[in-house]
N, C-alpha and C positions, 0 to 999 in steps of 0.2 A: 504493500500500500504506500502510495505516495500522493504527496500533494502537487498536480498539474501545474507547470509556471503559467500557462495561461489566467488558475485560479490563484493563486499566492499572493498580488496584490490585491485582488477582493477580499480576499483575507484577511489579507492585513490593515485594511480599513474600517474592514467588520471589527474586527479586534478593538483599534483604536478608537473607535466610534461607540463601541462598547463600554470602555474605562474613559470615557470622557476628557481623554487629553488631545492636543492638538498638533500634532506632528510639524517640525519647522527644522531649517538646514541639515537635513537627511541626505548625505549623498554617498555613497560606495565606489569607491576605482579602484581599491587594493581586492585582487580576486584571493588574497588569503589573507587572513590578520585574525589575530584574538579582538573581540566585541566585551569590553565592560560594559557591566549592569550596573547604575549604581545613581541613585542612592538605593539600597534592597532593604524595606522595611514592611513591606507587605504581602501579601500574597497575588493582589493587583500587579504588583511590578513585571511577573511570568507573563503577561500577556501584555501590560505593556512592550516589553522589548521583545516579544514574536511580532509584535505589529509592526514595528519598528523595522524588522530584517523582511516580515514579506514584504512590507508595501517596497522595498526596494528588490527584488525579489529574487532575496536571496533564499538558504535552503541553510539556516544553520545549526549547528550541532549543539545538541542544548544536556549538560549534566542533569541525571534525573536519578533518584535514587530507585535501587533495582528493586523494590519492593515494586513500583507501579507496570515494572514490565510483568507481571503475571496476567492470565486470562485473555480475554478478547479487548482490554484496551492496552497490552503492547505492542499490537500494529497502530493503534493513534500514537503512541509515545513515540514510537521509533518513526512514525510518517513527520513527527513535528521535529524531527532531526535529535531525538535522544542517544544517550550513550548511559548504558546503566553505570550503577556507580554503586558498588559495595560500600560503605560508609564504616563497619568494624574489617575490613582487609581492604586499607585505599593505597597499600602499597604497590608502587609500579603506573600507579593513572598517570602520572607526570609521562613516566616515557611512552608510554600507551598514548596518550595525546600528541606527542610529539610525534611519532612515526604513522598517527594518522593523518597527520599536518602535509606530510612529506610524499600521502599517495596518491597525491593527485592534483591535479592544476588550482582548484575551487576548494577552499577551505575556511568557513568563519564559525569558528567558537563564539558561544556568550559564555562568559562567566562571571559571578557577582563575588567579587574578593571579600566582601565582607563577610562569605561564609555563614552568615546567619543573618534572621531579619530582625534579631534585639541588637541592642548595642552593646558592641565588644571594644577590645580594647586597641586592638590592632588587624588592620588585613589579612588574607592568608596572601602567601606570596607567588603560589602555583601560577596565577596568566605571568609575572614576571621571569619566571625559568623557561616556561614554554617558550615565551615570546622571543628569549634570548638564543634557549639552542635549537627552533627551528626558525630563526632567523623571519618572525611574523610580526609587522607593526602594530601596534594595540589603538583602537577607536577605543573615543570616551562615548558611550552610550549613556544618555540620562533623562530621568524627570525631574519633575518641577511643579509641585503641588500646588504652587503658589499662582504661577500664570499658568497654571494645565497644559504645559509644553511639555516636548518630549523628542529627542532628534541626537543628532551626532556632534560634537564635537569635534576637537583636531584630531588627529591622526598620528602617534607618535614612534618614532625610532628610537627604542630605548637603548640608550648608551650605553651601559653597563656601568653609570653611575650612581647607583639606586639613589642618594640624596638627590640630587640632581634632576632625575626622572621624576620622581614622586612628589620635586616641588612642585614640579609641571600641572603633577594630574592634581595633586589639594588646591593649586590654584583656579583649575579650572572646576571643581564643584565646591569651591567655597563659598556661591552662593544659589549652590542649588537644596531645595528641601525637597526631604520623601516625604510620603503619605503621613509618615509618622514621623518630623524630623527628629523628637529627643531619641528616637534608637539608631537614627543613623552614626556607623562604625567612622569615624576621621580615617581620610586615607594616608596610612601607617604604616609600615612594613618591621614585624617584631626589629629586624635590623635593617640598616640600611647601609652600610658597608658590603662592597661586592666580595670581600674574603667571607664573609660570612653567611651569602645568600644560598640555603638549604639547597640541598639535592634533590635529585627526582625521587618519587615517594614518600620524604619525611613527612613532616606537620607542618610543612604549604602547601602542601596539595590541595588543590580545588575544591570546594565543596557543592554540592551538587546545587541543583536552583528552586529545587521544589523539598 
């Protein structure tokens, strides 16, 4: 089961049109990058950023944890571009993402770094290792509770200066709010020194979206 590109941006208006935000500077030219979600405080937020990638009509790959691929809606999960995701054995998802990065021309992840929809204290760091060793620009994807927008920001090539990079991305959503902005996570990385930035597998790995 798949979703038709003919239907994908109907979709994704449907969606949009749905959560009631209003889609603005959305544009895609990188045919592979990691997609941030963020601010993620809701359960609204999953369908904001699908509306987001069809109405430009993309097909992208979305962490979901492997509980909801059981039965007859794991052809909906995996047709909305799911990748299950063990959540007590997440060792290995980092290179697992990376080597599906590398099969093929068309590739965009969403991932929401703050790992949860309460407020934490820091990022997980998993899109920043992806992005780095499959060599994939990172879009800022965001909402905005406040004017009901929702759209892409710049597009970045992370140096492998983590302070550096992550002044970029807090700048750019420091002034955006979630649904709920007191549990929006500040974007943080436990370190930000690149001697330091975890390996594939640890506790940056990505955490799923749902």
């Amino acid at each position: 089961m798949t979703i038709k590109r003919s239907a994908r941006r109907a979709v994704g208006r449907v969606l949009l049109g749905l959560t009631r935000f209003r889609l603005v500077g959305a544009e895609v030219t990188e045919p592979r990058a990691i997609f941030i979600g963020a601010p993620h405080t809701s359960n609204l937020d999953f369908l904001v950023m699908l509306g987001i990638a069809f109405s430009q009509d993309l097909h992208p790959h979305v962490l979901i944890k492997d509980s909801y691929f059981q039965g007859p809606k794991a052809r909906i999960f995996r047709a909305l571009g799911g990748i299950p995701v063990d959540r007590a054995n997440p060792e290995g998802l980092v290179a697992d993402l990376i080597e599906r990065s590398r099969a093929g021309e068309s590739f965009h992840l969403v991932i929401t770094p703050e790992g949860t929809r309460s407020r934490g204290e820091t990022w997980r760091s998993g899109f920043y290792r992806i992005a780095r060793d499959a060599d994939l620009p990172v879009m800022l994807g965001y909402l905005d509770s406040v004017t009901r927008t929702t759209g892409l920001g710049p597009t970045l090539h992370l140096t492998g200066d983590i302070g550096a990079d992550m002044d970029r991305i807090r700048d750019f959503y420091a002034d955006k709010a979630g649904i709920h902005p007191e549990k929006f996570t500040p974007p943080k990385l436990a370190s930000e020194t690149p001697d330091d930035a975890p390996a594939a597998g640890s506790s940056g790995s990505p955490r799923p979206l749902t």
